[in-house]
N, CA, C and O of each residue as an XYZ file, in Angstrom:
764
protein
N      98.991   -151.242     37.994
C     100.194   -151.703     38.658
C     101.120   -152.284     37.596
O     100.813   -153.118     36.744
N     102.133   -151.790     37.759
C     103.279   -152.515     36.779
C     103.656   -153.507     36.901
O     103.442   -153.929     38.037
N     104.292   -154.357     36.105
C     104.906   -155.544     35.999
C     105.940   -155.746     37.412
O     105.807   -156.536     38.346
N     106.550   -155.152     37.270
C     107.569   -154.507     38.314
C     107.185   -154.364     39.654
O     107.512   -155.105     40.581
N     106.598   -153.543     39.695
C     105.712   -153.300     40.856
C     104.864   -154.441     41.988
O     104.871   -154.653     43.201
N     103.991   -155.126     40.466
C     103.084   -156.392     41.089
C     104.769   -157.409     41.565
O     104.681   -158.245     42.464
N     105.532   -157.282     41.169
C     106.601   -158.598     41.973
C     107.042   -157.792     43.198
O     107.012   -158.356     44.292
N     107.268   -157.085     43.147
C     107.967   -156.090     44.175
C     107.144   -156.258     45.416
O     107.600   -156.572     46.516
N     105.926   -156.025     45.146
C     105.034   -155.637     46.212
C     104.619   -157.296     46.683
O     104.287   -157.715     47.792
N     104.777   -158.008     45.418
C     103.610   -159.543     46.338
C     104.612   -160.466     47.058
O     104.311   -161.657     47.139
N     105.635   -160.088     47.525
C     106.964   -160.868     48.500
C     106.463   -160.428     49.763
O     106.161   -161.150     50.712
N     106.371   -158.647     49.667
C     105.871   -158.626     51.575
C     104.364   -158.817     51.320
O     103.953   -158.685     52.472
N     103.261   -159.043     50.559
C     102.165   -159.454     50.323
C     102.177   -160.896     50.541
O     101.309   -161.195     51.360
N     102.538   -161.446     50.309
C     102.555   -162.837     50.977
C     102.671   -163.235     52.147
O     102.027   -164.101     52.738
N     103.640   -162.492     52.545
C     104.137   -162.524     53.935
C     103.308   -162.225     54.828
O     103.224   -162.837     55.893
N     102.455   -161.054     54.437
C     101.575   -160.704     54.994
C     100.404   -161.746     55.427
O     100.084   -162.190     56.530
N      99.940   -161.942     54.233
C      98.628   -163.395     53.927
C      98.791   -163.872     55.133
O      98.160   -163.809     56.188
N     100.358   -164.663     54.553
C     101.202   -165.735     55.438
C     100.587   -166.037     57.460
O     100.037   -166.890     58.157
N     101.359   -164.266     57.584
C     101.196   -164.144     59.024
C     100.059   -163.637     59.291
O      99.875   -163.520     60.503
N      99.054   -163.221     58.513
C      97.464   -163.270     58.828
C      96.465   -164.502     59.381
O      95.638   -164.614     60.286
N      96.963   -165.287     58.417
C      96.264   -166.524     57.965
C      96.863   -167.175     59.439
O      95.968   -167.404     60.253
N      97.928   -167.424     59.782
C      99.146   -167.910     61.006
C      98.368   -167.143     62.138
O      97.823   -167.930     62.913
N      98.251   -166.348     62.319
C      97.993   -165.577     63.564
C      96.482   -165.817     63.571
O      96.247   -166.196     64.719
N      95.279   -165.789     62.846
C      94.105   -166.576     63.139
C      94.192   -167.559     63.188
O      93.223   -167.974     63.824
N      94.921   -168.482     62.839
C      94.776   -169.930     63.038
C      95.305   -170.056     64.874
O      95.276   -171.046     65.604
N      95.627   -169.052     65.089
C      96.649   -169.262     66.674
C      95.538   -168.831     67.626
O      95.295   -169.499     68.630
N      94.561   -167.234     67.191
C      94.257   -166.984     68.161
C      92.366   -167.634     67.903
O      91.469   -167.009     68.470
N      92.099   -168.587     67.230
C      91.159   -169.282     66.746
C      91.355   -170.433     67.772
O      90.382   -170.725     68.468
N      92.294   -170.982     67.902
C      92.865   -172.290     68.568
C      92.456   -172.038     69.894
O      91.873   -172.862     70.598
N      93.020   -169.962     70.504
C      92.901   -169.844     72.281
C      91.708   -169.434     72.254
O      91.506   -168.794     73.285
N      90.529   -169.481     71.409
C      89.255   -168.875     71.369
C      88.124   -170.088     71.616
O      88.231   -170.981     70.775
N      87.295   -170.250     72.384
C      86.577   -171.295     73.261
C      85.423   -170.859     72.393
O      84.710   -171.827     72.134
N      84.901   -169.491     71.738
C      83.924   -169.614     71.214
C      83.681   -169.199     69.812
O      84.689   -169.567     69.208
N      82.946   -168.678     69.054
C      83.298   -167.992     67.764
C      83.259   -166.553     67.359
O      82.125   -166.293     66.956
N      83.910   -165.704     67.317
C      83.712   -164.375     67.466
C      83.823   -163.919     66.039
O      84.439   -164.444     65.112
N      82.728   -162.280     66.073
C      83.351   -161.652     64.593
C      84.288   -161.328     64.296
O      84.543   -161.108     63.112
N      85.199   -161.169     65.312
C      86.427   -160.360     64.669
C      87.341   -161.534     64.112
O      88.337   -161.275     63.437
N      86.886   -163.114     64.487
C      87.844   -163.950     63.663
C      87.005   -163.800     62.304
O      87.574   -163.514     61.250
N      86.280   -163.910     62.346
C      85.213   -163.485     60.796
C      85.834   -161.695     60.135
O      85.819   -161.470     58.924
N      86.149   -161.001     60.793
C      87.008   -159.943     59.992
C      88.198   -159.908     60.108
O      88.696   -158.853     59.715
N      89.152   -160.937     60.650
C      90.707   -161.486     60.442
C      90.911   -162.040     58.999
O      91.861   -161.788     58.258
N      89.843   -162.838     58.739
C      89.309   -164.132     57.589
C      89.284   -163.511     56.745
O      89.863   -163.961     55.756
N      88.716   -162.341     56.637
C      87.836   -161.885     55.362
C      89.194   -161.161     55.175
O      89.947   -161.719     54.375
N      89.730   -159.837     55.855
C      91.204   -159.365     55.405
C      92.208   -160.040     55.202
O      93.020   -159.499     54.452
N      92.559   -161.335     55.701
C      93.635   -162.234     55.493
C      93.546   -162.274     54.079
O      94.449   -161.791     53.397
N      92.094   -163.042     53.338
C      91.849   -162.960     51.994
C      92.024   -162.083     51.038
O      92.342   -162.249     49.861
N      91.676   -160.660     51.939
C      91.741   -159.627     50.907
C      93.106   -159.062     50.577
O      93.477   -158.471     49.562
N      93.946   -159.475     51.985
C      95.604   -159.608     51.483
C      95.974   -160.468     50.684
O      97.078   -160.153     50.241
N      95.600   -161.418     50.266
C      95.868   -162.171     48.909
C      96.266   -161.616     47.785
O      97.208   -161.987     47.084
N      95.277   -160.380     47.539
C      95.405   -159.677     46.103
C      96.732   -159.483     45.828
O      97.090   -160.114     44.833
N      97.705   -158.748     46.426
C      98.370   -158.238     45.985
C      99.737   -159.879     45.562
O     100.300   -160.025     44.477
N      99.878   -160.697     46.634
C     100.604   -161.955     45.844
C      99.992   -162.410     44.783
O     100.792   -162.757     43.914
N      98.856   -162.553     44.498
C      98.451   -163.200     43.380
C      98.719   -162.286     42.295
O      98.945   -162.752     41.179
N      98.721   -160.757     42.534
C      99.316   -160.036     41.293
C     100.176   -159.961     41.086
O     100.394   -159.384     40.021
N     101.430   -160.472     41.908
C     102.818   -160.988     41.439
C     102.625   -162.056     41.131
O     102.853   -161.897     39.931
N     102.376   -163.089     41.219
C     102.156   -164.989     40.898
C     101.508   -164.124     39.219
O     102.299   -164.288     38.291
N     100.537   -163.499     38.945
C     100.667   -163.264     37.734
C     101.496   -162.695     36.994
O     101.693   -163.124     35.857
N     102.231   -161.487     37.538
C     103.188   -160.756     37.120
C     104.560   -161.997     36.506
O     105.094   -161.963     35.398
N     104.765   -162.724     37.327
C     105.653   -163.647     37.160
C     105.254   -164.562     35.510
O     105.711   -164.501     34.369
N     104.405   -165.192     36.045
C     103.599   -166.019     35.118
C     102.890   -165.537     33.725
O     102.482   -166.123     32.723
N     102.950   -164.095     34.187
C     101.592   -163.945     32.400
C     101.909   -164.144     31.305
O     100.997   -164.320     30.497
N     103.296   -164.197     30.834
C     103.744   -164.507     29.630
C     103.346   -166.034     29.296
O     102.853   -166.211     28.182
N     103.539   -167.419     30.329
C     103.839   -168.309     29.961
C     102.313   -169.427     30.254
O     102.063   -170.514     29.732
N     101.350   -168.476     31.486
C     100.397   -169.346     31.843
C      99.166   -169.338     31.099
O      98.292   -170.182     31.298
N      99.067   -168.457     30.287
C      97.690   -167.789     29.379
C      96.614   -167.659     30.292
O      96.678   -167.302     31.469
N      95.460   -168.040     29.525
C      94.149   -167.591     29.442
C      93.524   -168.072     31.097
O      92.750   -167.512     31.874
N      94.309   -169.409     31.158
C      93.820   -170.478     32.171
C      94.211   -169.763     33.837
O      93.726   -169.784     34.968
N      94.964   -169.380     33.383
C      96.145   -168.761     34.504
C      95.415   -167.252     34.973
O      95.215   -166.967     36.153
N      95.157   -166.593     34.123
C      94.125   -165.258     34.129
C      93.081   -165.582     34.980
O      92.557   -164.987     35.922
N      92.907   -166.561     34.494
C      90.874   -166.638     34.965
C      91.112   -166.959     36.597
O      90.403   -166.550     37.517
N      92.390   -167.862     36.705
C      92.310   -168.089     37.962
C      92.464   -167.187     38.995
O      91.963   -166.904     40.083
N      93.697   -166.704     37.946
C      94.245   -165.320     39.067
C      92.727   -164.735     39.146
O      92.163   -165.162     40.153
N      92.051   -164.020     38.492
C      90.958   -163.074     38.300
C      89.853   -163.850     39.292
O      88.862   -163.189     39.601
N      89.943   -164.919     39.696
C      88.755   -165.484     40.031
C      88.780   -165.775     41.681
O      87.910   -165.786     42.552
N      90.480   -166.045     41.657
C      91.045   -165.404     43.354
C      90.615   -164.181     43.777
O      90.311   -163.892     44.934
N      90.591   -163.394     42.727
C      91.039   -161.941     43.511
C      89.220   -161.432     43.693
O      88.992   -160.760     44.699
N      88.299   -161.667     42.989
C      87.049   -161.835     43.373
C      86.662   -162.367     44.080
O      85.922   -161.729     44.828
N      86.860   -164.055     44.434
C      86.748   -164.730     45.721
C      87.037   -164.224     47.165
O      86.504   -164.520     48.235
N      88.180   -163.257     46.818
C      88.449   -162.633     48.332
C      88.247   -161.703     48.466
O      88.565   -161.201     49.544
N      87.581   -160.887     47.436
C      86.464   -159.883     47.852
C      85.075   -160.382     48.328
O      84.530   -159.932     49.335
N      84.658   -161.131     47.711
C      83.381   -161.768     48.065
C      83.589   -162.041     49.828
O      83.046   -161.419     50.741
N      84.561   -163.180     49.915
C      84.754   -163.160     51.037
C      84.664   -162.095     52.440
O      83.833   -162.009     53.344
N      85.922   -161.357     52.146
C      85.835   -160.042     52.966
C      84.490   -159.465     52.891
O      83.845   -159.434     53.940
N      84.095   -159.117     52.085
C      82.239   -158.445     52.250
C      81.720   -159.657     53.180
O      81.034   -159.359     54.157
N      81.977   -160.836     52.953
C      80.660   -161.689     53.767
C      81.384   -161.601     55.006
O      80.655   -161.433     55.984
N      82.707   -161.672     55.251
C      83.104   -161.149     56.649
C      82.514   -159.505     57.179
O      82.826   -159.430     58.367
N      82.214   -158.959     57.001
C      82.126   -157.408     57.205
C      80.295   -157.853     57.577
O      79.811   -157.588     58.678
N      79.676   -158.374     56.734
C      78.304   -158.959     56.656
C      78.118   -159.340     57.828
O      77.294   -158.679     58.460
N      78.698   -160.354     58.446
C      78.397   -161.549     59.428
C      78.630   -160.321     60.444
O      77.638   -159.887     61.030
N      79.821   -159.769     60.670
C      80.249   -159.041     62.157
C      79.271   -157.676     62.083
O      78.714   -157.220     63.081
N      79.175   -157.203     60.977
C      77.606   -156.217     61.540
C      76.349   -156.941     61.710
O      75.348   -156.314     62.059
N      76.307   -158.081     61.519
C      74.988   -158.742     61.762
C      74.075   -159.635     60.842
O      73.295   -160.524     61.184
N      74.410   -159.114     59.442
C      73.652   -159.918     58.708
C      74.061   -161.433     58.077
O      74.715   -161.596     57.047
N      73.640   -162.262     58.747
C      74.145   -163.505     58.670
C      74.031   -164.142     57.257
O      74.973   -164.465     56.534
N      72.492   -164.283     56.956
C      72.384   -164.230     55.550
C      73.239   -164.097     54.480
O      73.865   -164.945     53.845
N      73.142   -162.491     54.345
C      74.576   -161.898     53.543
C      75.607   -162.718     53.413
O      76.121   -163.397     52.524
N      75.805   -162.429     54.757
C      77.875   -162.672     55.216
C      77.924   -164.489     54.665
O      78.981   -164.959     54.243
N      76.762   -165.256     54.747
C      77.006   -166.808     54.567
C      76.755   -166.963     53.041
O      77.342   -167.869     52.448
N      75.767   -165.983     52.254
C      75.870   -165.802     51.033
C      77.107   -166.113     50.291
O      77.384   -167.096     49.603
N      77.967   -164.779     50.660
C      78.583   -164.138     50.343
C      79.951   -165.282     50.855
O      80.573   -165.887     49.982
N      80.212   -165.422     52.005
C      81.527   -166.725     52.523
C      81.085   -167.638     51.454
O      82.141   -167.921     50.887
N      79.799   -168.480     50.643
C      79.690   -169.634     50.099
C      80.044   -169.491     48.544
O      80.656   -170.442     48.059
N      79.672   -168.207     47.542
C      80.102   -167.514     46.867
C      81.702   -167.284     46.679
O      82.326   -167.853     45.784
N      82.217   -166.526     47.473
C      83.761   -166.606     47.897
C      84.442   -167.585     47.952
O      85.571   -167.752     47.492
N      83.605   -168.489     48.682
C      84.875   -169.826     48.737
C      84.746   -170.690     47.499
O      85.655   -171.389     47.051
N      83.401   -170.564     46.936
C      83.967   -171.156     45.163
C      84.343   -171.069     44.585
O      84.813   -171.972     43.892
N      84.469   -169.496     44.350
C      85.290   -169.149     43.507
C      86.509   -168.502     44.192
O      86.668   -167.292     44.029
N      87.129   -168.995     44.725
C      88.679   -169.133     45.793
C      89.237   -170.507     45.479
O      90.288   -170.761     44.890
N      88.178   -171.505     46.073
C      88.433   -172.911     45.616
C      89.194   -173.120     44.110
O      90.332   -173.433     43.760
N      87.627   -172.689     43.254
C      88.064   -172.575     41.778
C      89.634   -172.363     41.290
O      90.568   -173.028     40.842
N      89.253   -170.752     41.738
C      90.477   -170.340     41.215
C      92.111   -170.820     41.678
O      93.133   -170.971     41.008
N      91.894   -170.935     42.761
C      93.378   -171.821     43.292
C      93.846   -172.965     42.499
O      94.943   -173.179     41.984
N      92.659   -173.716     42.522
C      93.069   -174.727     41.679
C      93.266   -174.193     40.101
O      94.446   -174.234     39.753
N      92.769   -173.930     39.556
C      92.838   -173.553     38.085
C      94.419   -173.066     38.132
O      95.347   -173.731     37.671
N      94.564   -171.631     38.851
C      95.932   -170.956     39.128
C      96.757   -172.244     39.288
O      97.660   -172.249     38.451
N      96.762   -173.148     39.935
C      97.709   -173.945     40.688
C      97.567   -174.780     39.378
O      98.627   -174.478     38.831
N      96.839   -175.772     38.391
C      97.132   -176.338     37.074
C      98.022   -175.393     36.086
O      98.966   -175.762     35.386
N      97.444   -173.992     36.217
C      98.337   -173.110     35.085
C      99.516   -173.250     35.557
O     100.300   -173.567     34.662
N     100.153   -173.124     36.903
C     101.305   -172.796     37.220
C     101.887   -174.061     36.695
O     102.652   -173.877     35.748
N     101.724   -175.292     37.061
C     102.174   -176.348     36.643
C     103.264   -176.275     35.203
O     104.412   -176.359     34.769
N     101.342   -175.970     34.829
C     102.038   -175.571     33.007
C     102.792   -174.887     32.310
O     103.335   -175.015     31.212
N     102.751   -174.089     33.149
C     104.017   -172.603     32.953
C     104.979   -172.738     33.345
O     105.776   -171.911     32.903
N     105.457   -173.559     34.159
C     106.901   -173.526     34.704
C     107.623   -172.678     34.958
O     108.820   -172.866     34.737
N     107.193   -171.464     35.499
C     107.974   -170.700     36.099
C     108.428   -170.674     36.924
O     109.654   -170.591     36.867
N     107.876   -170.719     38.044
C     107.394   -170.982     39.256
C     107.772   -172.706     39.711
O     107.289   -173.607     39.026
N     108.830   -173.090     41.133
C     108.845   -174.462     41.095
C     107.505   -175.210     40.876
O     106.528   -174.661     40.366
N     107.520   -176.343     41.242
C     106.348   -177.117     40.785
C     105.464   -177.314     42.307
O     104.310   -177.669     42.543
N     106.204   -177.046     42.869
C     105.579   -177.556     44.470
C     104.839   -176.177     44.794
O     104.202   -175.943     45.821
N     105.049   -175.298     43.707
C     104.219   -173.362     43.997
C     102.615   -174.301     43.067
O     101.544   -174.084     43.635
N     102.557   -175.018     42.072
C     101.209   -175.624     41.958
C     100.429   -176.050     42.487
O      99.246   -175.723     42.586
N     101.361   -177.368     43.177
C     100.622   -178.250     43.416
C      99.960   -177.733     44.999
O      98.900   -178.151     45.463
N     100.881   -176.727     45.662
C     100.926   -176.269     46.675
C      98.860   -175.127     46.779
O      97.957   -174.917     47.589
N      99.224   -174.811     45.394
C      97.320   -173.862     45.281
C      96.758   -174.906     44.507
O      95.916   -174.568     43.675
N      96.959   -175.733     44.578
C      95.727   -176.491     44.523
C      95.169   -177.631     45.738
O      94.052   -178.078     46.000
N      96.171   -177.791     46.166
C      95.681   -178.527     47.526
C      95.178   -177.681     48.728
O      94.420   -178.037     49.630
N      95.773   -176.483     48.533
C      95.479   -175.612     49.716
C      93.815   -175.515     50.422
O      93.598   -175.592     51.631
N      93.245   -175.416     49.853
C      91.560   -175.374     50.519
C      91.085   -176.567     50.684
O      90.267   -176.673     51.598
N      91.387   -177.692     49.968
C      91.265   -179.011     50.242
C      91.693   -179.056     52.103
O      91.023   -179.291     53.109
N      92.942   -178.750     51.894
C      94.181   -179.796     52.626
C      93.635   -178.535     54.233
O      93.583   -178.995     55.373
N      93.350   -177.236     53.971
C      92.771   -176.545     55.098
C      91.705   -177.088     55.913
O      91.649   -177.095     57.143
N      90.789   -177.582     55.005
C      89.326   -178.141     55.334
C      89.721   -179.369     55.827
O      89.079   -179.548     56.862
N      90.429   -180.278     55.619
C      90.775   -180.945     56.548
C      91.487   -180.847     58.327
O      91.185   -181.256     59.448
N      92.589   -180.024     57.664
C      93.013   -179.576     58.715
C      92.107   -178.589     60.302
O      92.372   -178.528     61.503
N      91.374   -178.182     59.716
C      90.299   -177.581     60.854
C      90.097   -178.356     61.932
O      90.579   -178.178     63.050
N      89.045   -179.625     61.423
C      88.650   -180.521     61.925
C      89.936   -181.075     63.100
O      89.953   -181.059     64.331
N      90.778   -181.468     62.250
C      91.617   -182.471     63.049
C      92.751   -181.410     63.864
O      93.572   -181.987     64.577
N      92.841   -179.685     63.777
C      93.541   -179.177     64.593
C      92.425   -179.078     65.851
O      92.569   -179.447     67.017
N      91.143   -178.383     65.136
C      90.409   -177.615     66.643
C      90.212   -179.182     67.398
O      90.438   -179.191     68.608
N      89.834   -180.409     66.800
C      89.598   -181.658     67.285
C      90.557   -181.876     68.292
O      90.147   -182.177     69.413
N      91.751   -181.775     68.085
C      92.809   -182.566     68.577
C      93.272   -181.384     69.784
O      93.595   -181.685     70.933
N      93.222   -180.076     69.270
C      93.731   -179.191     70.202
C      92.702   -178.483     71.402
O      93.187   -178.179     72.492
N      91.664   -178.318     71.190
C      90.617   -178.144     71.756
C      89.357   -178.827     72.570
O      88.810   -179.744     71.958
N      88.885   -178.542     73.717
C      87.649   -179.786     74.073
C      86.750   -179.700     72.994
O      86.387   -180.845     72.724
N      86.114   -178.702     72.098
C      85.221   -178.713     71.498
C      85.460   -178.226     70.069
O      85.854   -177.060     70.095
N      85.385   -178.589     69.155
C      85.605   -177.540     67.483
C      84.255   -176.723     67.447
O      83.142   -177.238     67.337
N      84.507   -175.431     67.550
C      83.377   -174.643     66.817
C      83.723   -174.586     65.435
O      84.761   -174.771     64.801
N      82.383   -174.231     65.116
C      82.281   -174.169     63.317
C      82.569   -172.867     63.120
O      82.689   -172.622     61.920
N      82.755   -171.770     63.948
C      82.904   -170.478     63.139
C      84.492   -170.120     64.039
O      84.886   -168.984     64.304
N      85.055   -171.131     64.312
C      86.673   -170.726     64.664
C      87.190   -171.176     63.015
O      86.546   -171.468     62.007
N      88.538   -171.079     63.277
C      89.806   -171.294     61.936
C      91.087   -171.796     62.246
O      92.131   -171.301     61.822
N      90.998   -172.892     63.071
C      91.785   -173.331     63.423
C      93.112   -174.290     62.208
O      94.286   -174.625     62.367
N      92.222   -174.417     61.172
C      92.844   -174.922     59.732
C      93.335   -173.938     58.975
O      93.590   -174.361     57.848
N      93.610   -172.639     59.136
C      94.158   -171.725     58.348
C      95.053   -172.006     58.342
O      95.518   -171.867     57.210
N      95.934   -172.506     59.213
C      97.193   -172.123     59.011
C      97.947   -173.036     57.882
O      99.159   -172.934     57.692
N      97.301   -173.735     57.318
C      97.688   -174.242     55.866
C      97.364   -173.109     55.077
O      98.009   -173.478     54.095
N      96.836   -171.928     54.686
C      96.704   -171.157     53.985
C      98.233   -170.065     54.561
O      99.102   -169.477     53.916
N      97.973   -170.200     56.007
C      99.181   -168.934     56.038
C     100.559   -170.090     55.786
O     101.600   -169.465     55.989
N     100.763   -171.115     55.523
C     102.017   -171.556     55.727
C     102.109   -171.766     53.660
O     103.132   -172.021     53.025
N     100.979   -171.591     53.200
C     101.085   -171.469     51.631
C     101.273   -170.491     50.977
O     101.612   -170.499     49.794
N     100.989   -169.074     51.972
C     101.467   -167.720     51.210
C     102.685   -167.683     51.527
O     103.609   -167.592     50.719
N     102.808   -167.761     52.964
C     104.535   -167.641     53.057
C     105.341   -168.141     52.370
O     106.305   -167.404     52.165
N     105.396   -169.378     51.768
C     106.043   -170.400     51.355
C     105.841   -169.494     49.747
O     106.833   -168.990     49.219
N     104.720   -169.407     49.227
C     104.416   -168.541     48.074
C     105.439   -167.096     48.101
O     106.095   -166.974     47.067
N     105.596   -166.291     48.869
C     106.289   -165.696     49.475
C     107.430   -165.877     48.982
O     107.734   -165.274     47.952
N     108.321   -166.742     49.598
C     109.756   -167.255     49.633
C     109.609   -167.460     48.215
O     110.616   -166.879     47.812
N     108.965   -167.944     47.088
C     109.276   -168.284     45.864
C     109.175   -167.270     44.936
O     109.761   -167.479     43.874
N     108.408   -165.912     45.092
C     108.787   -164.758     44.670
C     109.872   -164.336     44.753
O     110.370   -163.768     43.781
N     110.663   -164.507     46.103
C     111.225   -163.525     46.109
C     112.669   -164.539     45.597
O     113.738   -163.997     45.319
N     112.536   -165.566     45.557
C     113.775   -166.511     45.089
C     113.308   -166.155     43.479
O     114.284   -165.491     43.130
N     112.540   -166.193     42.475
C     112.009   -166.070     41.274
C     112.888   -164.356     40.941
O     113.616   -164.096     39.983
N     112.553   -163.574     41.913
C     113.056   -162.066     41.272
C     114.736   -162.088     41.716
O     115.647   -161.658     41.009
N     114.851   -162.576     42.787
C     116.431   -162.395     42.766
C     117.252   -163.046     41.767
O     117.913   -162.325     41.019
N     117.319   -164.506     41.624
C     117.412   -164.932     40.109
C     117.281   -164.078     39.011
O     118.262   -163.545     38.493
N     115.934   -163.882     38.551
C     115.843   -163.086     37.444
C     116.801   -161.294     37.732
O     117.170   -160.702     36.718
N     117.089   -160.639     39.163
C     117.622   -159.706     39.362
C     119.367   -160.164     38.712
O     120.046   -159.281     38.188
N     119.822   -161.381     38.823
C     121.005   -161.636     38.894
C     121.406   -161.866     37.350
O     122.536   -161.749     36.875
N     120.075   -162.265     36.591
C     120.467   -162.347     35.300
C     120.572   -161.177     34.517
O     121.501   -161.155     33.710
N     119.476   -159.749     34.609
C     119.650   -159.054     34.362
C     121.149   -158.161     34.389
O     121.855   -158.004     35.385
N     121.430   -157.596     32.907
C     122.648   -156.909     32.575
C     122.858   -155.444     33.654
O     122.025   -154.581     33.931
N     123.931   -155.544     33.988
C     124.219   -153.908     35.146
C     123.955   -152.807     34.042
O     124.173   -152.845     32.831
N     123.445   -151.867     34.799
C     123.151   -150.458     34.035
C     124.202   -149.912     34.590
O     124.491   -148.741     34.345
């Protein structure tokens, strides 16, 4: 994927995340019990990640180095891991799929944060696009609790009622691509 390309593509890639992540957190909320298919919403929401994070690098690779790589690289594995342990759980193998979700979310965790210090450092990207992936899995895991708590008689453990801090961080991720390329579109000389 080109330079070009990875920005091009991770604006409606975000968006996507965005309203993935948004739309399980909604129909998690009208869901009384825990089903697989929110476990294969989860796992693809993640695996829509890839393509913003290959613009967030595209943007960034000149200025974030090594630190910034690993993270990106360590996202984009995390939400494969993930998605497999989603695919795991809804054919049945629980094992696997919890393997594989505990695996995923470390190195998701990891990498967000790492990504979200590089960005800092790089300054490309406003500063609130950092601090924003690094709080994100924190600030979700909270949020679960106190949405399904507050909105629901009961929180199940296998709803996602806290996503929607993840979909309101791609979107928002989203909007800063595409403010990052129009800028840079406006500086560029007319052919």
């Amino acid at each position: 994927m080109s330079w070009s390309t990875a920005i091009r593509w991770g604006v409606p890639g975000a968006i996507l995340s965005g309203v993935l992540f948004t739309v399980l957190s909604l129909i998690s909320l009208a869901t009384s019990e825990p089903a697989a298919h929110l476990d294969v919403i989860f796992g693809v929401a993640w695996l829509s990640t890839i393509i913003p994070v290959a613009g967030l690098h595209a943007v960034q690779e000149g200025r974030y180095g090594l630190m910034g790589r690993g993270g990106a690289g360590s996202i984009v594995v995390g939400a494969i891991a993930t998605f497999l342990g989603a695919l795991a759980v809804a054919s049945g193998s629980a094992f696997l799929g919890g393997f594989l979700f505990i695996v995923g979310g470390l190195l998701l965790l990891g990498g967000l944060v790492v990504l979200g210090i590089a960005s800092l450092r790089g300054r490309v990207l406003p500063r609130w696009c950092g601090a924003a992936l690094i709080l994100a899995l924190p600030l979700t895991a909270l949020a679960g609790p106190l949405t399904g708590g507050i909105l629901q008689a009961q929180s199940n453990s296998g709803d996602y009622p806290g996503v929607i801090v993840m979909g309101l961080l791609w979107l928002g991720l989203g909007y800063a691509l595409w403010s990052w390329r129009a800028a840079a579109q406006q500086l560029m000389p007319a052919s």
